[in-house]
Each structure stands twice: as C-alpha cells, then as structure tokens.
N, C-alpha and C positions, 0 to 999 in steps of 0.2 A: 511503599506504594506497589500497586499491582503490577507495574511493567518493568521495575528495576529486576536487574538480572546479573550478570559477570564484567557484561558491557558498562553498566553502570560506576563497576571501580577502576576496569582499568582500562577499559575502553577500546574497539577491534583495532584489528591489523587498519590502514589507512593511508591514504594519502591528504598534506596537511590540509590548513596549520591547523583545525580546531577539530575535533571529536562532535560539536555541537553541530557548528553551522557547516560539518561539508561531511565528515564520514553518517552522521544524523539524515544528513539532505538527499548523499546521495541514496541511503534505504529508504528515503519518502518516495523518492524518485522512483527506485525500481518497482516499491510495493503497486504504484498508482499504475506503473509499465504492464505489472504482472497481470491489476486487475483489468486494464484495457483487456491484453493479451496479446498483444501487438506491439512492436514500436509506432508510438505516434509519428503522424506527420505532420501536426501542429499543438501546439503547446499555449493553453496562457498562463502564465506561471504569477500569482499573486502572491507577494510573501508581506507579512505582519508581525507587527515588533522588531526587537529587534535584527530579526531576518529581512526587514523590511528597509535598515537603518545602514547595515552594514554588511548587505550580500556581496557586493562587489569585490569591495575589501578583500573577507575573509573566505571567498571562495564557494561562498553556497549556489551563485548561480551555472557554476561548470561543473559542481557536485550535482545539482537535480539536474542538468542535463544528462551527465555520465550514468545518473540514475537511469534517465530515460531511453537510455541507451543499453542497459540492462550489466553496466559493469559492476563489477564488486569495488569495495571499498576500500581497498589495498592495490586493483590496477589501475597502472603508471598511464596508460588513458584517460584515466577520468580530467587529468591536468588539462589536456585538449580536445577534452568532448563537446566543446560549443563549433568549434573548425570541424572536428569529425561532423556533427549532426547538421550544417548548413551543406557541408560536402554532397551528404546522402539525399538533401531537397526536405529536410526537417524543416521546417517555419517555428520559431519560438519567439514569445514576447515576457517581459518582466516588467510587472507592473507593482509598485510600493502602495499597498488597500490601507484603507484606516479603519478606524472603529474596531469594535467589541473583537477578540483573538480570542483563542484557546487558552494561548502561551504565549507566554514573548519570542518562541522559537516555531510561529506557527507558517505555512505555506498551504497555498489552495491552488493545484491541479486540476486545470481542465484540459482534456486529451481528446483529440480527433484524429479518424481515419476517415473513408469516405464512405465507408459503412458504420463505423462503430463509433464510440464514445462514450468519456466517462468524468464525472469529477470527486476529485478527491480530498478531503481536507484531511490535515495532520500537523505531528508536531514532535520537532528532536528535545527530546526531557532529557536530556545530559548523556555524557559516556557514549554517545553513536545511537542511546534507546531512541525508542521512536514512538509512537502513539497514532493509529487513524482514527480519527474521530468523525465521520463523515463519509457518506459514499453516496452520491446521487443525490435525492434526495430524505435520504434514512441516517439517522442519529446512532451510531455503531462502533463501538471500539474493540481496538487487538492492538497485539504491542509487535507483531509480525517478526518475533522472537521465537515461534515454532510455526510449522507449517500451517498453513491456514485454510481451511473452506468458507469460499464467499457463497451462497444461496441464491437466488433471486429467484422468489416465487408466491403463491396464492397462500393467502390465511386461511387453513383450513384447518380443521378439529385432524387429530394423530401424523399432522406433518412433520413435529419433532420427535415425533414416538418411534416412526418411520426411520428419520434422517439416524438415532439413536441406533435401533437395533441395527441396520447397513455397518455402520463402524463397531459395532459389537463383533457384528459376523465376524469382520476383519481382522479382529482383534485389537483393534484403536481405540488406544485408551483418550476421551475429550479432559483435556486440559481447562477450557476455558471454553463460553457459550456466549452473545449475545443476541438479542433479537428486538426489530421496531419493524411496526406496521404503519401502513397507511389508514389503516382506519379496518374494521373489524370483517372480514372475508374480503379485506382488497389487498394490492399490493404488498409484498415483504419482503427482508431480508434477515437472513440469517450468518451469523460469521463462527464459526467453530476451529477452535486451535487444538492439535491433535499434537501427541509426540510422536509421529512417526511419518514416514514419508508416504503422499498423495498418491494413485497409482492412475494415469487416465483412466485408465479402466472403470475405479470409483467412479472417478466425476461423469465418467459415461454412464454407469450405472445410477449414478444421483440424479443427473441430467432425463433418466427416463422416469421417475417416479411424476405421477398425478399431480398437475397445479406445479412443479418445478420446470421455471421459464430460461434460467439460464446459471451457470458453476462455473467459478472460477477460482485458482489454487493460487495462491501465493508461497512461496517458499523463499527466504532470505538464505536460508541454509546449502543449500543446492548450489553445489561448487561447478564452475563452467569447465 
C-alpha cells in the first residue's frame, strides 16, 4: 500500500495498549492540531467502526485528545490529556457516527477556535500509520509520514508549476502530490509530501504567490 512504512512492522515508540486505536489516534489528532494550527478550543470528535465500538476501552479517546494537544506518541501525557485539556478550558465531545467509513479505524475531526476552524477525516491503517483523507471540504490523502504542505487556494493554469519550481529552488525533493478542486477556476487544495523539513520562511513564501489563500505544514516528525 502507499502509506505502509517502518511503522507498519514494528510500530512507534507509544504509550498503550494498541499501536491502532491510540498511538494511530493520537497522529490523527496532532495532524488535524497541526492543520488548525492552533490548539482547539472545542473539539467534535466522531469516530467510525471499530474506533466507534471500542474508544473508550482501548484508549483512542485520550489518544486524539493528547493528539489535540500536540503530544507525541511515546509522552507519558497523553494517558491524562482529557483532565489536561478540560484544565486549559478545551470543550470536547465524542460522538459514535454510523454509516459508510473509510476504515474500520476511521475518526472525523472538527476543530474550533474563535477565529479559525477545520475538519478533518482520517484513518489509523495499522502499526501507528495513519491516512487523511479529507480536509474541509476536499477529497485529499497523505500518510503524514513526511512533512507535509497543505495549499488552500484558486484553480488556476501554472499554480502547480509555480508551487513545483519554489521547492526546486529549495532543493525539496516532492515525494508524493495530491490535488481536488471545487469545480474548474474555483476553490482548491493541494497536499505535497516533501523529504525534508518546512522552513516558515517557505510557507511565507508560498502564502504570497497569486490565488494562494492560505499554507499550512504538518510535520509528525518534529521532535518537541
């Protein structure tokens, strides 16, 4: 599969019991953190399938908290990130959605501040991997296994020609591309997985190009 990786066999560093439902949960968590870019201050957190059947249980809903809290998935935090996050004035709710999933390991992220806001769908495919498949309203996948640039901007002729030579200059070699529009000179998003680390500076730099409304990095990599 496209997003199996090293995590897939033997799985990250972690706090338990399961590689699926909580070190998986908590990178959904952080990815959706990241693409806010903020920690939320409310949370509706929908999980599907089995995430839906057996969060409590196995720990996935204080793993996508601790997500949401921006911890990694080996700190000893994440066991009491729902007490931390009510602490700081977080609001969060868990709700068990039916119908059609991605995955049996899938969770759908919506996040509020009083400015911003985002929702996210995704899904832990085994070993701690991850999958987004969703952001907003745009049909988008990355495995948030290398650094990532999120897009948000206008459909227009040489914007990926553009977005291309930028990471040339740099010397950033793209791994992996996706892109869905809203319809043909409206709305877009683009997600580009790069080997090498984001610098603001790019995304300030990408943030000023023509028709680009808004850049956001995700990096799972980036040790605190």
């Amino acid at each position: 599969m496209r997003f199996k990786d090293v995590f897939s066999i033997i799985g990250p560093a972690m706090i338990g019991p399961s590689s699926s439902h909580t070190a998986g949960a908590v990178r959904l968590g952080r990815t959706a953190r990241q693409i806010l870019g903020e920690t939320p201050q409310k949370a509706a957190i929908t999980f599907y399938g089995s995430f839906a059947e057996t969060y409590q249980g196995h720990g996935t809903d204080y793993a996508i908290i601790g997500g949401l809290l921006d911890y990694e998935t080996y700190d000893q935090q994440v066991a009491s990130s729902m007490e931390t996050a009510r602490e700081s004035g977080m609001e969060f709710t868990f709700i068990q959605g039916k119908g059609l999933y991605a995955h049996p390991n899938t969770v759908q992220l919506e996040l509020f501040t009083e400015t911003n806001q985002v929702k996210v769908i995704g899904s832990s495919i085994g070993g701690g991997t991850i999958e987004v498949n969703h952001i907003d309203d745009f049909d988008i996948r990355f495995s948030g296994s290398y650094p990532t640039l999120i897009i948000y901007h206008q459909d227009r002729p040489g914007m990926i020609v553009e977005l291309s030579q930028m990471l040339l200059r740099e010397n950033m070699n793209i791994g992996y591309m996706d892109v869905d529009r809203k319809g043909r000179s409206g709305e877009a998003l683009t997600v580009i997985e790069v080997d090498s680390s984001i610098s603001k500076s790019l995304i300030i730099e990408i943030g000023s190009i023509s028709g680009v409304r808004k850049v956001k990095r995700v990096d799972l990599t980036e040790v605190h």
